[in-house]
Each structure stands twice: as structure tokens, then as C-alpha cells.
N, C-alpha and C positions, 0 to 999 in steps of 0.2 A: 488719726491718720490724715496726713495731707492730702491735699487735692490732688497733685503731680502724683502719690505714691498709690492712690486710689483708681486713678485713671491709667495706668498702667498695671493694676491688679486685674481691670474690669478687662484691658486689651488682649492681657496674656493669656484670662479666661476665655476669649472670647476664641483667640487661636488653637486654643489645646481643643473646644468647641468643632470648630469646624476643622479638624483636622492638618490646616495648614498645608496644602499641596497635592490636595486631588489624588489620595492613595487609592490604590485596591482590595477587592477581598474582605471589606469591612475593618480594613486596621486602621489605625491612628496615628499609628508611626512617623506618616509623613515619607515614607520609603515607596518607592513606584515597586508593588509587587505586585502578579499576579496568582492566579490559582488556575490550572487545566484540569477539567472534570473527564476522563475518557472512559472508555467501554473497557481496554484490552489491558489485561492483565502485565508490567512490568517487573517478572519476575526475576531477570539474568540483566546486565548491562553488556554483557561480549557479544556484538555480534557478528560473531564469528564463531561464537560455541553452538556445537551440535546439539546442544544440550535447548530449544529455544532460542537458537542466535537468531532466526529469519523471522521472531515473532514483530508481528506490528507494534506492539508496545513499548520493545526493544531499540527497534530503529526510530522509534518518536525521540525516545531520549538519547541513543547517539550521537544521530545528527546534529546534535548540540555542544556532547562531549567531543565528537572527534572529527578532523576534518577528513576529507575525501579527494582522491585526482582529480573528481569531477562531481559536478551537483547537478539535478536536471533542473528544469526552469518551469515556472507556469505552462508555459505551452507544451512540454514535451524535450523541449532541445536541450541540450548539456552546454555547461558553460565551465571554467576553470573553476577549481577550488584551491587545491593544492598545486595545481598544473595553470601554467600560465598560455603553454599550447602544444597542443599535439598533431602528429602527423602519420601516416601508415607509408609502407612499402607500398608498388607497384599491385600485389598482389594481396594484400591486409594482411601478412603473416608475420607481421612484424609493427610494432608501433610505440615509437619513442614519444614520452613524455616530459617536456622540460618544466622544474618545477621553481615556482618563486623564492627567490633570497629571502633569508632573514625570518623564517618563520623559525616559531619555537611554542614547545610543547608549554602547557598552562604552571610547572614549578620552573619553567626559566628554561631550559638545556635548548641546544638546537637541534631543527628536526631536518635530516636527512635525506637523502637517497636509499642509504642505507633502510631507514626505520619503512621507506613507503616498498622497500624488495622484502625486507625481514616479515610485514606485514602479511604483504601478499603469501609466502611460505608459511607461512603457521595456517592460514584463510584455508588454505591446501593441503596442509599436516591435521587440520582438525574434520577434514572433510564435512562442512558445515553445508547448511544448505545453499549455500552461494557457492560453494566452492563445483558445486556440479555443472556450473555455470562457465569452467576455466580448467576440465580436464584436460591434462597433458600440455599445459600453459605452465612456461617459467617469466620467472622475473629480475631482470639483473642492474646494479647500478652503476652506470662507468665511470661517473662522477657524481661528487657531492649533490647534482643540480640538474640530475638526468636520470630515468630509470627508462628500460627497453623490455615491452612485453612480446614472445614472442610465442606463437602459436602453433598447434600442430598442422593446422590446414587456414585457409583463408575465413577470414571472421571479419567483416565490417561492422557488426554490433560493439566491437569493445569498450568504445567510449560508453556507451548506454547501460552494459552490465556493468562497468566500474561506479555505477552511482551510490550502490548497496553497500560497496570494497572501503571499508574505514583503516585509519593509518594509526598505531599504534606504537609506542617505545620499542624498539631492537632490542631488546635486552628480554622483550616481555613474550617465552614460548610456551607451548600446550597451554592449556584452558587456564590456568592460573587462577583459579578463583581469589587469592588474597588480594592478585593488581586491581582485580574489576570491582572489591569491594569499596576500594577510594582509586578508581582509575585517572590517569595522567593523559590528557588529551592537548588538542591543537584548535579545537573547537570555541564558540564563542560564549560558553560556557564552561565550567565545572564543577563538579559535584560536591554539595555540602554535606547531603543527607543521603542516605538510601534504608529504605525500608520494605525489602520484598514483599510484605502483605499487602504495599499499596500505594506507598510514598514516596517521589524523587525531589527534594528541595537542589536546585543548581541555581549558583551566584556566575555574575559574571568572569571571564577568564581577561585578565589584565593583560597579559602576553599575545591576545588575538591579533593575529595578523592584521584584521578587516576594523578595529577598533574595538574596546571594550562594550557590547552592549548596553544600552539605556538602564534597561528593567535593574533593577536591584535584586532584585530573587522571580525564579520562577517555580512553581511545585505543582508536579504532576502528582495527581489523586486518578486511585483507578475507583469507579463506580462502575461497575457491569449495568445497575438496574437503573432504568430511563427516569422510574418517579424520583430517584434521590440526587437523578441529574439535575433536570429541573427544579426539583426544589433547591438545590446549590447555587444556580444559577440565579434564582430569583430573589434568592433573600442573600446576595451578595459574598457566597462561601466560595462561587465559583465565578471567576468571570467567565470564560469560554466550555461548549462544549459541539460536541457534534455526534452522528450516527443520530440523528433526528427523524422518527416516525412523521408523516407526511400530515397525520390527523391532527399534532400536536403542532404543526409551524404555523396555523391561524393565530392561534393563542401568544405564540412566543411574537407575531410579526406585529400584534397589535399593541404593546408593552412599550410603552417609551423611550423607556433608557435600554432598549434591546437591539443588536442588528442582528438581521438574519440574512444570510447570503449562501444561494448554493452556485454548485460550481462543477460542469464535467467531471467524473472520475474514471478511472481507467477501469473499472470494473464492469463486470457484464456478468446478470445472473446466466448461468453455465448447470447448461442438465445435460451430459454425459450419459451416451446409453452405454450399456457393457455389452460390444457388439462379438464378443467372446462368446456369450449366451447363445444356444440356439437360436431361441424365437426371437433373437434382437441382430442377427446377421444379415438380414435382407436389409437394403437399404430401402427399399421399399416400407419394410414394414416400421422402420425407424422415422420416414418421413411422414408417414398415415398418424402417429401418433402424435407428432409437433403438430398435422393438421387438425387434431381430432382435438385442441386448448386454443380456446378463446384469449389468449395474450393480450389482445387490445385489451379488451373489455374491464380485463384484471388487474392491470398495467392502470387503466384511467380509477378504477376504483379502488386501488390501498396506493398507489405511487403519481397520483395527480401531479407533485411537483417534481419529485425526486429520479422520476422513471419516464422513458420514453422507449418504442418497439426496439429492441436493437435490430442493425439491418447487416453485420458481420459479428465473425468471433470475439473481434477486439475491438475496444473502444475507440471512438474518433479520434482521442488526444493521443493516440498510437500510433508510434513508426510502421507502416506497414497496412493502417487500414483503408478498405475500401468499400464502397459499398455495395451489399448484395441484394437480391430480388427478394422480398417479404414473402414470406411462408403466410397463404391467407387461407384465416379460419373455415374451415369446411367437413363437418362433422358428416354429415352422409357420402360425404367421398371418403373420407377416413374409414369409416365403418366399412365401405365397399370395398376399399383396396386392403386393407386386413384381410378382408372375409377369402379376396382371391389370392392372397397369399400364403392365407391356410395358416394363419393366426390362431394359438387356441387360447380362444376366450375364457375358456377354467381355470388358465395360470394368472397365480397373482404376483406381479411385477414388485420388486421389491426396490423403494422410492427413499433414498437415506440423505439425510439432510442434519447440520447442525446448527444449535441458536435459534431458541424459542422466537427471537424478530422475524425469522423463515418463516414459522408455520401457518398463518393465513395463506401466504403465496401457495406451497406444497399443497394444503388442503382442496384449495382452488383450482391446483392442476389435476389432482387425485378426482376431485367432484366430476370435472368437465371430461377426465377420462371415460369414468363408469357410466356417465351416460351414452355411452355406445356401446359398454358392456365392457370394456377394459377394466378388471380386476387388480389397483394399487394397493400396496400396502403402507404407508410413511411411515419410515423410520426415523425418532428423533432420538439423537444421538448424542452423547457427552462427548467434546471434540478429541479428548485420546482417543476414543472406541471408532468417533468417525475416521481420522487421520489413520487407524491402523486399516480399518477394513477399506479405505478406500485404498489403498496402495496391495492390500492380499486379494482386492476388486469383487467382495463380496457383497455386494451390491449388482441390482439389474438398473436400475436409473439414480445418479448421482448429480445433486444439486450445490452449486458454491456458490456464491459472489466471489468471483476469481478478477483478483486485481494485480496489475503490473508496475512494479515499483520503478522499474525500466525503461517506461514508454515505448518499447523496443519489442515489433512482432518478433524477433528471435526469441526472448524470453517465454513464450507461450505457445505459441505457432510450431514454433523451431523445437521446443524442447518438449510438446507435450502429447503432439501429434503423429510422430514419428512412428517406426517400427520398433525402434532399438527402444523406445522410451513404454511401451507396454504398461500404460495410461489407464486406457479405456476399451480395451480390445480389440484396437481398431490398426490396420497394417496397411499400406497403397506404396507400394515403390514409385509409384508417378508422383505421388503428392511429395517425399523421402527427399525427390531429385530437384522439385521445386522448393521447396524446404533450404536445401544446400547451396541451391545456386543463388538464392537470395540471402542469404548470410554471406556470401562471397564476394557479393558484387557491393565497392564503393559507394559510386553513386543511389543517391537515396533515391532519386525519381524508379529508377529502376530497381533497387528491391522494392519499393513501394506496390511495383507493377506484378513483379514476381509472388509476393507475400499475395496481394490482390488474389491470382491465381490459383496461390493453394486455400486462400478463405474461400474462393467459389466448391472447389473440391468437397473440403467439410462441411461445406451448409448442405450444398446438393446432398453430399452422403447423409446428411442429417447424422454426422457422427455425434450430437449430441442436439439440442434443443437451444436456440440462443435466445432466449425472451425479450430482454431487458440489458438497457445500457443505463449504467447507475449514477447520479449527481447526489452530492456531498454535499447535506445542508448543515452549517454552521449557524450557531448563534452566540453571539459575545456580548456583553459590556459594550455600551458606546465609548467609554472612557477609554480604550485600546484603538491608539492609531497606528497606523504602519502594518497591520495584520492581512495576510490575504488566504483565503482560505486554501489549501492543497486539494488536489486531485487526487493523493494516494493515502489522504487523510495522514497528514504527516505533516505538519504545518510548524513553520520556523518561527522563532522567536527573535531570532538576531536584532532584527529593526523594528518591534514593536515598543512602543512606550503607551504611557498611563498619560493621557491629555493630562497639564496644568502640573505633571511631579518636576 
């Protein structure tokens, strides 16, 4: 062998060696791919199917297949996706949306007026759980490069519940399960693979509006359990994951080639009393019980990084929040103001919760009840059994990490507090009338003001217990740049690349 043919045998080996271009995920390829490690199950791709359309798993990978009128931003605020800008009537019962030329769906066709009004009607033919969000709302298009939403009564939230609202082909009605098995989107993706037990591979989408994404493939893996997240992550099967235990982000922060970054989320642990119940109608005796849980104490000891007291229903990165006066621990007042409210301390309070990740917290509240003689019982629950009985409100205390994909106190405030909406037991035609006047009114400072007024409402009522306002601790791969981590744990791919591919 020649020297020249030698010294180019030893080069070639030397590249196939190191991979040649800073891959992901342990391959060799040379392809910038990554791997998403997540908790929540991706079983459907429609969402908009009743069937599972509003699951969080769902909308991680949407978001990628399909585009939206609108997309919210880091902070909260909405910006154009499909929509280059919008404007309301006088009175927000109306609101025209003018959409950008020249977009087209991910096999070539162009995408319409038509396909973003066809959308919205099916969203409402399938009565999904977004679509409760758009009762008695149509949708029409006057041209190619306009659609006009028009509403039963004045609604300033629209732009903010349209963030959910994904745009799909005209052609494509009821559930269709054969489109969604290779669906056709407008998104900065599209789908290769799908495997409902647990796998989404998406390649870039050539036709995107915004430019073909960097990454060469991305593949969502569903891992429910935290050790086999971690370990994905560490020995390179995973670059990213999140829903990180607060015990566990020492470990991950100290790891070289790790980032870990947390970040506001809109979620707030939410304990719901069922003020339906007898002994849970006073509001008295619903506020003796938020005072009678050391929240700080429990909050610094399992949520050091992740958690801090929340001081309203809704989270800071929320249209609509404001801050309220801190419910302070006081267990011998608690005990007192039960006692004179003629509390019976033999019933046992029945405490339903789902996701094993819950139950230190639950037990911690259940503990710090009994010690003044309050009788829980926790219920852990398989999330069907949870979802059905908390809606048949078979339950006396009801705990979520309840997050708002919206940023928008209408979505939560507006829709969960109400009379008509028979939630949590809980009825106030004062709070009803605040409720609606802040959905009405354009100006944000002033629903801001308004929403303010009805959170004063439900703390004071102690219609549920607000513990905790939740941050979103991510851990990645260094080698991913462009990545910022989401508040509603729903984190975009579009602009992320693999340093050096």
C-alpha cells in the first residue's frame, strides 16, 4: 500500500471515529438528530379529537405538525403564526384575522382561508375539549387571506384561546382517524413515524413558511418513569427531558455536558374544596383548613427549586394575575375556627389526587391536617377514574397541577369558577358578573384589574387551597442550541440545532 493510499485510509478511519459533525442521541450518522424523553403519554395526533385531543402529549407534537392563527410567546403574549394581524370590533364580538400569502401545507397544496374556517368547524362538530372554549362562535372566510371570528357576546380573550386552535386540510371532517395516521400539516415539521405505544419520529417540513428547520429528525419517546429518563439522558439515548424531581436537579446540575434550566410555568398546585358538601359550605370552614397546612415548610422541603408559596389562583405568566394576601400558617386558629363552626371532626375528608409524583405533597397535607384532628383520606387515583369522578365531583378535596396552555385568566378564572360551569360546588353571581366583565373589556390593564377582583373573591372564599406556583425544570444536552425551555412544558423545536452538525 502506498503512503498517499495509507494516509487517507488512516483519515477516513479517523472520521467514521469521531463521527464527523457533532450528531445526537449516540448516532454516527453525521445527521443533527435529536431524541425528546417526556412523561405524557402520545397516543392520538388530532387535536381536536374528543377522544384525547387536549392531552399534553398531543399538543407537544402538534405544534410542530400544524400551524396556528396564533402562537403564545415566552412571556405570555401572542404573536402571528398563520395570522400576520388581528383586530376586534368596538365591542370584541367580532374579530378579523388577516392571514399570510403563500403558505402551504407540508405535500405542496396551498393553504387557505377556507382550510383555517373548515378547521375551526370540525374543532366544533367534534366538540373537543377546546371547542368548550368557542360555544356558539362561527367562523367564515371572505377571502382567500381573511377569516372573521364572530362571537355570541363580547370575548377579548380570543387571540389567547386561539393558541390551542390548529389548522388542518378542508377536505379533512369528523375524527378521521386514517388523515391523522400520516397527517398533512403547515407546521415546521412532519411526520415520519408514529407509534402509539410511545414513538413520534418528525423530519423537517420543506414547504414551511418560516424556513425548513435545522434538526434533521426529531423523536419524541414517551418514558412515564423518571429512572429511565435519566438514565436516557445520561448515557446519550435522550438528549432532553423535563418534569424533574427537585431532589434529582443537584445531580443533573453537576454533569458537564448537562444544562439544566427552570422556568415559570403557568401551573399552580390547585386543591379544590367540593363546597357542594355540607361541612365544606362555610367558607370559614374552607379557610381554617388552607390555615391549618404549613405550605411554606412543604413547598421549601420537596420543591426547593421548582416551587415557590403561590399568592393567586393563577400564575404570574398569566393574563389576569394579581397578587393576593398569603394565607399564614396557623394551626391553633385553625383548630378554633372549625371548632366554632361546628366542624365534625369524625368525618373523613376524602383527598383524590392523580400521579404517584403527587403523593409526598398530598401526604404532607393529609399529615399537617390530622394534627388538629382533621380526618383525610388520599385517594390515588388512575387518571380515567380521576377525570371521571372529578367531573361526577365525587370527591371532598381535589388536587391538580392545573396549567394554562392560554396564558389567558379567561381560560381558568372565566371557565372554571363560574355557576354555569359546576366545577367545584362553588356558585357567587358577584364573582359570575366580574368574571364577564373581564372577558368583555379590550383593554388588558383593565381585565387585568377585573380578573385581579374576582382572584380576591376565591382566595378570600378559599374556594380551593392555592399552595404553589410551579417552574419547569429542564435538562438537555449541551450540544442543543436555540432551545428555550416552555412554561406549559410544550417546548418548540423549530430553531433548535445540534452545535457543530
Amino acid at each position: 500500500m502506498t503512503r498517499s493510499r495509507l494516509l487517507g485510509l488512516v483519515l477516513a478511519t479517523a472520521l467514521a471515529l469521531t463521527g464527523c459533525g457533532a450528531t445526537s442521541g449516540g448516532s454516527d450518522s453525521g445527521k443533527s438528530e435529536i431524541t425528546v424523553a417526556g412523561t405524557y403519554p402520545i397516543q392520538n395526533l388530532d387535536p381536536a379529537s374528543p377522544a384525547g385531543g387536549g392531552n399534553t402529549g398531543t399538543n407537544l407534537v402538534a405544534q410542530e405538525i400544524f400551524s396556528r392563527l396564533v402562537r403564545p410567546k415566552q412571556d405570555g403574549s401572542v404573536e402571528g403564526d398563520l395570522a400576520t394581524d388581528w383586530k376586534s370590533n368596538s365591542t370584541a364580538t367580532e374579530w378579523t384575522f388577516n392571514l399570510r400569502s403563500g403558505t402551504k401545507f407540508s405535500h405542496g397544496s396551498a393553504l387557505t382561508a377556507n382550510d383555517v374556517a373548515a378547521s375551526f368547524k370540525r374543532l366544533l362538530d367534534l366538540q373537543s375539549t377546546n371547542a368548550k372554549n368557542f360555544s356558539g362562535y362561527t367562523m367564515t372566510a371572505p377571502s382567500d387571506t381573511q377569516v372573521v371570528l364572530k362571537a355570541p357576546k363580547p370575548d377579548a380573550s380570543i387571540p389567547h384561546k386561539l393558541v390551542i386552535f390548529y389548522v388542518v386540510p378542508a377536505k379533512v371532517t369528523g375524527e378521521d382517524p386514517d388523515f391523522f395516521k400520516s397527517p398533512v400539516g403547515s407546521g415546521p415539521f412532519k411526520l415520519q413515524k408514529f407509534d402509539p405505544s410511545g414513538t413520534v419520529d418528525l423530519v423537517p417540513n420543506p414547504n414551511y413558511y418560516g424556513g425548513a428547520p435545522k434538526l434533521d429528525k426529531v423523536t419524541f419517546k414517551t418514558m412515564p418513569e423518571l429512572a429511565a429518563r435519566m438514565t436516557a439522558l445520561r448515557t446519550g439515548e435522550a438528549d432532553l427531558i423535563w418534569g424533574i424531581p427537585d431532589d434529582q436537579l443537584p445531580q443533573l446540575q453537576s454533569e458537564s455536558n448537562l444544562s439544566v434550566e427552570t422556568v415559570q410555568s403557568t401551573a399552580v398546585f390547585t386543591m379544590w374544596f367540593n363546597s357542594g358538601e355540607p361541612a365544606l359550605r362555610d367558607a370559614k370552614v374552607r379557610r381554617a383548613l388552607w390555615q391549618a397546612v404549613d405550605f411554606p415548610t412543604i413547598i421549601k422541603q420537596l420543591y426547593p427549586q421548582t416551587g415557590t408559596l403561590a399568592d393567586s389562583p393563577i400564575s404570574p405568566v398569566t393574563l389576569g394575575y394579581v397578587k393576593q394576601e398569603p394565607v399564614k400558617y396557623d394551626p391553633a386558629a385553625a383548630k378554633a375556627a372549625l371548632t366554632a363552626a361546628g366542624f365534625d371532626f369524625s368525618k373523613k375528608l376524602r383527598l383524590q389526587f392523580a400521579n404517584a409524583e403527587f403523593r409526598p405533597f398530598n401526604q404532607a397535607v393529609v399529615s399537617d391536617l390530622q394534627k388538629i384532628g382533621v380526618q383525610v383520606d388520599p385517594l390515588e387515583k388512575e387518571q380515567a377514574v380521576f377525570t371521571k369522578d372529578l367531573l361526577a365531583m365525587n370527591w371532598d378535596v381535589n388536587f391538580q397541577q392545573l396549567s394554562n396552555p392560554t396564558y389567558d385568566a379567561a381560560n381558568t378564572l372565566g371557565r372554571l369558577y363560574t355557576c354555569e360551569a359546576k366545577r367545584n360546588g362553588y356558585c357567587n353571581p358577584s364573582l359570575d358578573k366580574l368574571l364577564a366583565a373581564a372577558v368583555a373589556t379590550p383593554d388588558e390593564a383593565e381585565r387585568t384589574r377585573l380578573y385581579g377582583e374576582a382572584g380576591k373573591i376565591i382566595w378570600d372564599d378559599a374556594v380551593g387551597m392555592f399552595p404553589m406556583a410551579v417552574k419547569y425544570a429542564y435538562a438537555f444536552n449541551k450540544r442543543l442550541t436555540g432551545f428555550t425551555p416552555d412554561p406549559n412544558g410544550l417546548p418548540d423545536f423549530a430553531k433548535v440545532q445540534v452545535s457543530g452538525s
